[in-house]
TORGU-483532 format. One record per residue (C-alpha): z, y, x; residue in three letters; residue number from 1; chain. Coordinates in Angstrom, 1 decimal, always signed. Each point is the difference from the previous one (the first is absolute). Layout:
<sites>
<site><pz>Z</pz><py>Y</py><px>X</px><r>ala</r><k>NUM</k><c>A</c></site>
...
</sites>
This chain:
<sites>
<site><pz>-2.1</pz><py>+2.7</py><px>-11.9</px><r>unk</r><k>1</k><c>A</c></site>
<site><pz>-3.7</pz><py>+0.3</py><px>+1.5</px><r>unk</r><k>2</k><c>A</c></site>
<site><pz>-1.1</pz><py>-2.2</py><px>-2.8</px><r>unk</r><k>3</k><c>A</c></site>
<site><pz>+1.0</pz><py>+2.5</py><px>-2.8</px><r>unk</r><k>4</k><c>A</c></site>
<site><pz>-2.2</pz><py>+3.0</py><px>+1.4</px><r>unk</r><k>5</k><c>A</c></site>
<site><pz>-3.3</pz><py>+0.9</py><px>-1.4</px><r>unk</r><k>6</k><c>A</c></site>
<site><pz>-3.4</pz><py>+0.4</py><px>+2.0</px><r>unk</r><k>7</k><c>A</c></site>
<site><pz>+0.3</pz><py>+3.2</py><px>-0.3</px><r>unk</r><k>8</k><c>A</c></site>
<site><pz>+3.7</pz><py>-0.3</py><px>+1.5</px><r>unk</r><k>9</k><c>A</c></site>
<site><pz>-0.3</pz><py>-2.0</py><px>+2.8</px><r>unk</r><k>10</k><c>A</c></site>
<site><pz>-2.8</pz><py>+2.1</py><px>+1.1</px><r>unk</r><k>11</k><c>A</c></site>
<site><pz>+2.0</pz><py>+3.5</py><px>-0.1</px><r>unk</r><k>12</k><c>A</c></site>
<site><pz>+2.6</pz><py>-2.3</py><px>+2.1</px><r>unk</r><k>13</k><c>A</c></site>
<site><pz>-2.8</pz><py>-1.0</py><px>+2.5</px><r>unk</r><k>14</k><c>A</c></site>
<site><pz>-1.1</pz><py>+3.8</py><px>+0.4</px><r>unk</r><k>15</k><c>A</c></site>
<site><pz>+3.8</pz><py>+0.9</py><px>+0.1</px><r>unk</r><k>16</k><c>A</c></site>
<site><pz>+1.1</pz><py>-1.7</py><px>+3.0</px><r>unk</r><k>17</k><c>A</c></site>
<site><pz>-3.2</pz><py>-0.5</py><px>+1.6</px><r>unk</r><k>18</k><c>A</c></site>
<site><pz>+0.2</pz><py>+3.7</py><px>+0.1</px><r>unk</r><k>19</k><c>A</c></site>
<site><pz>+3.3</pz><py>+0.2</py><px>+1.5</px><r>unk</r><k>20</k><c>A</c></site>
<site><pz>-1.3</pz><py>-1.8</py><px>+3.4</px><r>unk</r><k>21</k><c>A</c></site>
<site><pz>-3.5</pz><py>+1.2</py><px>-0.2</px><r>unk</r><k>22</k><c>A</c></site>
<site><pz>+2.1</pz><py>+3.3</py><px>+1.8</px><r>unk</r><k>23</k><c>A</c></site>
<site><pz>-3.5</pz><py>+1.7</py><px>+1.6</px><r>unk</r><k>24</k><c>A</c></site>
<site><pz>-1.4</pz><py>-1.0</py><px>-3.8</px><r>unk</r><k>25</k><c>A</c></site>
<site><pz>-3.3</pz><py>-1.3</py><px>+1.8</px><r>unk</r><k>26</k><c>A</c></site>
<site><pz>+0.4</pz><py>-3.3</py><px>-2.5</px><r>unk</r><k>27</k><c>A</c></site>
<site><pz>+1.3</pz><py>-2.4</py><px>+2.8</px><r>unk</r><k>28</k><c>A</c></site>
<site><pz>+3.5</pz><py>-0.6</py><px>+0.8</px><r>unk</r><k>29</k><c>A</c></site>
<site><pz>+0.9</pz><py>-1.8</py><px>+3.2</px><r>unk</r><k>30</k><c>A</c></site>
<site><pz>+0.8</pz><py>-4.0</py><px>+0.4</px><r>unk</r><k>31</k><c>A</c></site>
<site><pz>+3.3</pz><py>+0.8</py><px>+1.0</px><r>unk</r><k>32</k><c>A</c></site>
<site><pz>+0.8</pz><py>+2.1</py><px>-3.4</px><r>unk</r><k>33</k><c>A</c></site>
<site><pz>-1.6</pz><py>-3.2</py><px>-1.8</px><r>unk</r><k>34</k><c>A</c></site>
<site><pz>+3.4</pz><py>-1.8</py><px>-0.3</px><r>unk</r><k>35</k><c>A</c></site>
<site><pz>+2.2</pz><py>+2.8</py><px>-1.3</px><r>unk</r><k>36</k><c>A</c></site>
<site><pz>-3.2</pz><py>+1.0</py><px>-2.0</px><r>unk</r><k>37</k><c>A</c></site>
<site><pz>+0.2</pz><py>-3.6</py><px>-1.9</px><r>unk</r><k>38</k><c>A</c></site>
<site><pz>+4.1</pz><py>+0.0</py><px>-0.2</px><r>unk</r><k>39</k><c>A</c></site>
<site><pz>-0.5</pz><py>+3.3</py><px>-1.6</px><r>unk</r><k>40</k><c>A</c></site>
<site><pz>-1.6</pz><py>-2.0</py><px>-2.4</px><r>unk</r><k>41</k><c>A</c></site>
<site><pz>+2.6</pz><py>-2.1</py><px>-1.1</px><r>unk</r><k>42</k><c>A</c></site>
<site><pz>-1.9</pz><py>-2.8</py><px>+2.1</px><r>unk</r><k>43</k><c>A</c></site>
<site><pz>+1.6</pz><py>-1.7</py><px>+3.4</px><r>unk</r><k>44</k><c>A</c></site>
<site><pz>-2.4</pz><py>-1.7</py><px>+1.6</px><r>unk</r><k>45</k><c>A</c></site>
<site><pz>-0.4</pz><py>-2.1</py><px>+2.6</px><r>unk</r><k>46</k><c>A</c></site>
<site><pz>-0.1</pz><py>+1.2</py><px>+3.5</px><r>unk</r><k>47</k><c>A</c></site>
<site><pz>-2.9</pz><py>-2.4</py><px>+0.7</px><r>unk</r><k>48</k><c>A</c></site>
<site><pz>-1.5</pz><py>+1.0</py><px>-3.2</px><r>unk</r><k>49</k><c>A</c></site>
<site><pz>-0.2</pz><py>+3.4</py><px>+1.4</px><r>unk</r><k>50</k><c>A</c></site>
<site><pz>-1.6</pz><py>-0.8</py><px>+3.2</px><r>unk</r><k>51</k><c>A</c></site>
<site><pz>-2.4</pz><py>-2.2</py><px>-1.3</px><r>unk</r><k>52</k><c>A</c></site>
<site><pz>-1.1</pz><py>+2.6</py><px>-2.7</px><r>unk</r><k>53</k><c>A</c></site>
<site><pz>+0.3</pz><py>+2.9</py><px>+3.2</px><r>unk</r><k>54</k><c>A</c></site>
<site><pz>-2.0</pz><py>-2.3</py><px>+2.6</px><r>unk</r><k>55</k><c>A</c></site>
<site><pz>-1.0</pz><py>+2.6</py><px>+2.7</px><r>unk</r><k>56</k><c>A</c></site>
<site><pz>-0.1</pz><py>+2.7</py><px>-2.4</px><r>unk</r><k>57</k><c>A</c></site>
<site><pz>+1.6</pz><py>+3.6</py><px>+1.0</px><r>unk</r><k>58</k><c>A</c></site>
<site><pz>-0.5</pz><py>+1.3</py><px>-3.6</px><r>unk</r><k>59</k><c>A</c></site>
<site><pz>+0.0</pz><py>-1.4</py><px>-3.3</px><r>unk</r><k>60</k><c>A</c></site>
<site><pz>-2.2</pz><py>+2.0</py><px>-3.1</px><r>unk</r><k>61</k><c>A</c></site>
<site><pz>+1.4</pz><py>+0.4</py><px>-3.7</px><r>unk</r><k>62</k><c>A</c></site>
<site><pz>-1.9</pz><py>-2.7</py><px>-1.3</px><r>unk</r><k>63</k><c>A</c></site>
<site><pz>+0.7</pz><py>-2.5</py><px>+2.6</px><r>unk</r><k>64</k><c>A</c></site>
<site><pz>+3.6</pz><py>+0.8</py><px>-0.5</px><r>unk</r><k>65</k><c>A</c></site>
<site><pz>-0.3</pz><py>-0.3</py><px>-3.7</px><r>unk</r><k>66</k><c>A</c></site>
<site><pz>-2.0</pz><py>-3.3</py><px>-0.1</px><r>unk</r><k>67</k><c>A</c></site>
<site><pz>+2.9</pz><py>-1.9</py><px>+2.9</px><r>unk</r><k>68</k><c>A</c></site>
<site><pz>+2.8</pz><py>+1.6</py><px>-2.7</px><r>unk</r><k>69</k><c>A</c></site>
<site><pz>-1.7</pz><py>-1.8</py><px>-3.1</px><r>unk</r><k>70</k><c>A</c></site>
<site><pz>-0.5</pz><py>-3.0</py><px>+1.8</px><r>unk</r><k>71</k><c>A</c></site>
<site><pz>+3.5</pz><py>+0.2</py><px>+1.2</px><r>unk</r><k>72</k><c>A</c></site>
<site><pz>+1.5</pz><py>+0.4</py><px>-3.7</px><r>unk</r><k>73</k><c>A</c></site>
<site><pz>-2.5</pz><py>-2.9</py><px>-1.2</px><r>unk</r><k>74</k><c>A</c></site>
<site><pz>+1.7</pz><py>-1.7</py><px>+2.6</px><r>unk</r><k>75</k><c>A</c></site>
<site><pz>+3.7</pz><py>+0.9</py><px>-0.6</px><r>unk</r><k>76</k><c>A</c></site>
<site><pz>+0.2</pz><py>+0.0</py><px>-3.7</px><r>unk</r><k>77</k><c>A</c></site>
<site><pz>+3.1</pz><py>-1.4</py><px>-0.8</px><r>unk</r><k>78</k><c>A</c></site>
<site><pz>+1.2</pz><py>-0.2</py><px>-3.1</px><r>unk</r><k>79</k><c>A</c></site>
<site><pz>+3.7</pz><py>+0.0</py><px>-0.5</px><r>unk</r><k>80</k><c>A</c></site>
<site><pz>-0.3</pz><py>-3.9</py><px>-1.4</px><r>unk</r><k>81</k><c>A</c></site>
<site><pz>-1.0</pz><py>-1.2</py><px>+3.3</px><r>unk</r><k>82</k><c>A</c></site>
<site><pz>+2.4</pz><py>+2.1</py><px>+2.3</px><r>unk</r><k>83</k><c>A</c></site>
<site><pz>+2.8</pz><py>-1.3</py><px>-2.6</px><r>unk</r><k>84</k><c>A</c></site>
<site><pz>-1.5</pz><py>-3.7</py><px>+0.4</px><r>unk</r><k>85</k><c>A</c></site>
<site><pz>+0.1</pz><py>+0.0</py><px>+3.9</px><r>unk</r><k>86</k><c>A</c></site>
<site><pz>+3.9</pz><py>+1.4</py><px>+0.2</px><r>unk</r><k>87</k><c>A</c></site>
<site><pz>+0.9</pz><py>-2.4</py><px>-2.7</px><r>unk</r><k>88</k><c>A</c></site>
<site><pz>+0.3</pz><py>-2.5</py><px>+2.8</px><r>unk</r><k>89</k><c>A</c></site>
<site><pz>+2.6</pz><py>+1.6</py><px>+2.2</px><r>unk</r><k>90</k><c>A</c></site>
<site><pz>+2.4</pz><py>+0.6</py><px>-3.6</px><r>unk</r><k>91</k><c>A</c></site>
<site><pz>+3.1</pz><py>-1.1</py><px>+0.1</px><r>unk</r><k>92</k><c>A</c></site>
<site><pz>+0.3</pz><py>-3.5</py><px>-2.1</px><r>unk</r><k>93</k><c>A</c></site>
<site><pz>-0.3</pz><py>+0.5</py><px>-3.6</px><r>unk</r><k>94</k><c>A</c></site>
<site><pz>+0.0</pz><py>+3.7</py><px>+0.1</px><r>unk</r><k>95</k><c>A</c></site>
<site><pz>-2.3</pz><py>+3.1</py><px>+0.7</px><r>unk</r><k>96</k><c>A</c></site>
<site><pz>+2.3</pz><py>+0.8</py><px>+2.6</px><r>unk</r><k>97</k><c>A</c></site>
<site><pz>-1.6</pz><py>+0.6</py><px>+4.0</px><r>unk</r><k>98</k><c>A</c></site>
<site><pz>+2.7</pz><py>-0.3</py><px>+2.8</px><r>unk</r><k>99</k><c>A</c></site>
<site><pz>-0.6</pz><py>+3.3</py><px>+1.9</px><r>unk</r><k>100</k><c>A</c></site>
<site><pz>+1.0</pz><py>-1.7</py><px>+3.3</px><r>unk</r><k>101</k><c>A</c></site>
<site><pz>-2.7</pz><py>-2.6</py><px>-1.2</px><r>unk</r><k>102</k><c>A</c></site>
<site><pz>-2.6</pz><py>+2.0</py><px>-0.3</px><r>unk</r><k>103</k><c>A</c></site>
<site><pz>+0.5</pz><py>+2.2</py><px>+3.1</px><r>unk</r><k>104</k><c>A</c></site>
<site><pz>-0.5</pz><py>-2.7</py><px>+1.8</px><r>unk</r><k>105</k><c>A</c></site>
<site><pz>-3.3</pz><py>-1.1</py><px>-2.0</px><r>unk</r><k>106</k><c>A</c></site>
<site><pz>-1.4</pz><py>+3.6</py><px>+0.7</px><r>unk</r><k>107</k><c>A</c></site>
<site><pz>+0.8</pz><py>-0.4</py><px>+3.8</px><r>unk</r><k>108</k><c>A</c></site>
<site><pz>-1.1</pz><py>-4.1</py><px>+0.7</px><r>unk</r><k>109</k><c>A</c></site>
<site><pz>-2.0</pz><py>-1.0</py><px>-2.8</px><r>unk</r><k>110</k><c>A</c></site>
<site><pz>-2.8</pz><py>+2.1</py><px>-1.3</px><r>unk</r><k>111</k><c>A</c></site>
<site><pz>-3.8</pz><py>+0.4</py><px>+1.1</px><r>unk</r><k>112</k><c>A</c></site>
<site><pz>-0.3</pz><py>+3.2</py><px>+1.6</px><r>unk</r><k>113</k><c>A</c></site>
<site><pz>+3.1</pz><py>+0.6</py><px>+2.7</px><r>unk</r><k>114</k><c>A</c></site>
<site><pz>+1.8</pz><py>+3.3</py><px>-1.2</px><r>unk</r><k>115</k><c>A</c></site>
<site><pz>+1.6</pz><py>+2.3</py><px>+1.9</px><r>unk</r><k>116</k><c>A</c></site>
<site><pz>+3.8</pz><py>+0.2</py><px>+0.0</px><r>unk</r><k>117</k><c>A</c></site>
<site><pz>-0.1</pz><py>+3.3</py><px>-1.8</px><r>unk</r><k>118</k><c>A</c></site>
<site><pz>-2.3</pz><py>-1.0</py><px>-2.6</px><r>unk</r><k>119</k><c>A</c></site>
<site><pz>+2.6</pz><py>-2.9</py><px>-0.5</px><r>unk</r><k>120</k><c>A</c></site>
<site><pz>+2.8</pz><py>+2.5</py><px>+0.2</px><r>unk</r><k>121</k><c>A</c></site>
<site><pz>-1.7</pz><py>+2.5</py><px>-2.5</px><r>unk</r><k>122</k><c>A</c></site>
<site><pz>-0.6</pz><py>-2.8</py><px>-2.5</px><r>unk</r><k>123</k><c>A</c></site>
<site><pz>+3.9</pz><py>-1.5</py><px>+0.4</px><r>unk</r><k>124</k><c>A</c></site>
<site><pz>+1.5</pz><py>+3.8</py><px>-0.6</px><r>unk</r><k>125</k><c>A</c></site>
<site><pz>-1.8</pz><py>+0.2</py><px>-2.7</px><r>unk</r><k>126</k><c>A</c></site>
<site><pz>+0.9</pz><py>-2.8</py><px>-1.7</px><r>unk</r><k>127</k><c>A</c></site>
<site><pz>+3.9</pz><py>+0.3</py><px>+1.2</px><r>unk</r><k>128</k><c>A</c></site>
<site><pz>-0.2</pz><py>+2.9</py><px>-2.4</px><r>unk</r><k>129</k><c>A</c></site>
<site><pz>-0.3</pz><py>-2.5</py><px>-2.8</px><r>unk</r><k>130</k><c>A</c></site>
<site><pz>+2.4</pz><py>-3.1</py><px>+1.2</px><r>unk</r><k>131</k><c>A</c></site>
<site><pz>+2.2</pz><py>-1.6</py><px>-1.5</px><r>unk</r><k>132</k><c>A</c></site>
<site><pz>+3.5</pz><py>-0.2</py><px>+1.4</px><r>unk</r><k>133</k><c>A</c></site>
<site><pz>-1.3</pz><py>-3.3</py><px>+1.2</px><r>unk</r><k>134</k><c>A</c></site>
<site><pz>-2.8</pz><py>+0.9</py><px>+1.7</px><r>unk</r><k>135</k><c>A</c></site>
<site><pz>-2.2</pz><py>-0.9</py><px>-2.4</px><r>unk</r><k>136</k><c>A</c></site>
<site><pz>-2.8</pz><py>+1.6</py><px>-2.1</px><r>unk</r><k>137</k><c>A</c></site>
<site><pz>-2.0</pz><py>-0.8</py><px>-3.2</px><r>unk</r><k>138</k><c>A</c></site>
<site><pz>-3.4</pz><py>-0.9</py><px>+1.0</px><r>unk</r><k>139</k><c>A</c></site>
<site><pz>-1.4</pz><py>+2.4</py><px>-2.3</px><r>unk</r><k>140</k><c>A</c></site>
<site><pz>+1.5</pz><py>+2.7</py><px>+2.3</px><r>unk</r><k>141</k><c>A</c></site>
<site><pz>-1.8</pz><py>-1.8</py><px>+2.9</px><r>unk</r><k>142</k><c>A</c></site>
<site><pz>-3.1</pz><py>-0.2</py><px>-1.6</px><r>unk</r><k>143</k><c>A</c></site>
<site><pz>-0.1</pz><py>+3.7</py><px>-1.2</px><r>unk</r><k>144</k><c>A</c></site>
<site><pz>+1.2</pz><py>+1.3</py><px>+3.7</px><r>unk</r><k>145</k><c>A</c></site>
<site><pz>-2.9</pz><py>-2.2</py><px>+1.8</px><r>unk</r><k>146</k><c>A</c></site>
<site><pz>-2.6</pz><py>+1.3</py><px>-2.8</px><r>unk</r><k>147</k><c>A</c></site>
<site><pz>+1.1</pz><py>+3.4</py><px>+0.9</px><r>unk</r><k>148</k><c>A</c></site>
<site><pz>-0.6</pz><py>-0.5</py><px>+3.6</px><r>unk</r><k>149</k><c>A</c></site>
<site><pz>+3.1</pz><py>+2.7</py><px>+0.1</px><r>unk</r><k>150</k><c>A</c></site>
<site><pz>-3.1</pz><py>+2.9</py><px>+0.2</px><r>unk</r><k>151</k><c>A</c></site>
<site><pz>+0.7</pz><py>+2.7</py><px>+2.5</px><r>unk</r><k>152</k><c>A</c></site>
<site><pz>+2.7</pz><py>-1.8</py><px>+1.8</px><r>unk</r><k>153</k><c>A</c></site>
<site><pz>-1.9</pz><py>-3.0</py><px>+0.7</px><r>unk</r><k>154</k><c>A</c></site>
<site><pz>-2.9</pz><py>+2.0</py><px>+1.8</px><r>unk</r><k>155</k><c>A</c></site>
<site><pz>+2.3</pz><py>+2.0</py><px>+2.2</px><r>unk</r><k>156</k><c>A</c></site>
<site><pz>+1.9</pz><py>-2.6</py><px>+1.5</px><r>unk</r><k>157</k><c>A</c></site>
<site><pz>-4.4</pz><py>-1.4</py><px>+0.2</px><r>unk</r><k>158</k><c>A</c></site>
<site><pz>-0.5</pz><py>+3.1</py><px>+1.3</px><r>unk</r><k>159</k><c>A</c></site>
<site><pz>+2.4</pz><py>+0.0</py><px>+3.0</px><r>unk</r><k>160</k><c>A</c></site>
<site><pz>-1.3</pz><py>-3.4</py><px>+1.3</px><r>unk</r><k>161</k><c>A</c></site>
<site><pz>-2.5</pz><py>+0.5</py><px>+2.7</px><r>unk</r><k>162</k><c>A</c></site>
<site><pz>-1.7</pz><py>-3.5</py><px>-0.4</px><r>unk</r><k>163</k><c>A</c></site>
<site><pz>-0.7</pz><py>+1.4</py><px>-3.3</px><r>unk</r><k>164</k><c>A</c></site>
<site><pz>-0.9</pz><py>+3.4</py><px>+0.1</px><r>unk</r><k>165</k><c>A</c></site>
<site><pz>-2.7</pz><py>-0.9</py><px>+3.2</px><r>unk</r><k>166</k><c>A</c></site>
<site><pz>-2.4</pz><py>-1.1</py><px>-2.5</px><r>unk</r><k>167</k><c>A</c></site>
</sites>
């Protein structure tokens, strides 16, 4: 987790991937690089997040890119206590049980930012991995697949969405 990085750490991860996408190493990287940049990061944000931070920007400079990602963790930090509180709600009575069927349908109708079918796809495999053979999981599992953010996975299937990668 972001939070158990030092200084020192998070600014070696900064250079790291700001580097990768800064690819004529002039210290800018392009708008449209911004939202794979950020995933890279372990952050998804918003796509109007994005645009508002881009504006009419073409490029976007290392310490513009590092201020919008510390703002963006400020603004994500979740801790696993909350995420557990929120899908304690959709449990199954009396249990830490969550009906996969349940919460498919959650991801698809009920949350605040419309995902994409593959996200909801990615996020259903990988919790079929750990089902029950009734098509339940233990929240815990939930909880420590959404804090994950399933890493590279997650920003490919990010990646191949145009709306997304037009940033």
């Amino acid at each position: 987790m972001v939070s158990e990085l030092t200084e020192v750490e998070k600014e070696e991860l900064f250079k790291e991937v700001f580097q990768l996408f800064d690819k004529d190493g002039d210290g800018s990287m392009t708008c449209k690089e911004l939202g794979t940049a950020l995933r890279a990061l372990g952050t998804i944000p918003k796509e109007a997040e994005i645009q508002d931070f881009v504006g009419n920007k073409a490029d976007v400079y290392y310490q513009e890119f590092k201020d919008f990602v510390h703002r963006l963790w400020e603004e994500e930090e979740v801790t696993a206590d909350s995420f557990r509180t929120s899908f304690k709600d959709i449990c199954l009575k009396d249990s830490d049980l969550i009906d996969l069927r349940s919460f498919e349908k959650a991801l698809l109708q009920e949350t605040g930012e419309q995902l994409e079918i593959d996200e909801v796809n990615l996020v259903m495999s990988e919790l079929s991995k750990h089902k029950t053979s009734e098509n339940q999981v233990d929240i815990d599992i939930l909880v420590e697949v959404m804090m994950q953010g399933l890493g590279d996975e997650m920003s490919s299937v990010l990646d191949d969405d145009d709306s997304l990668s037009e940033d």
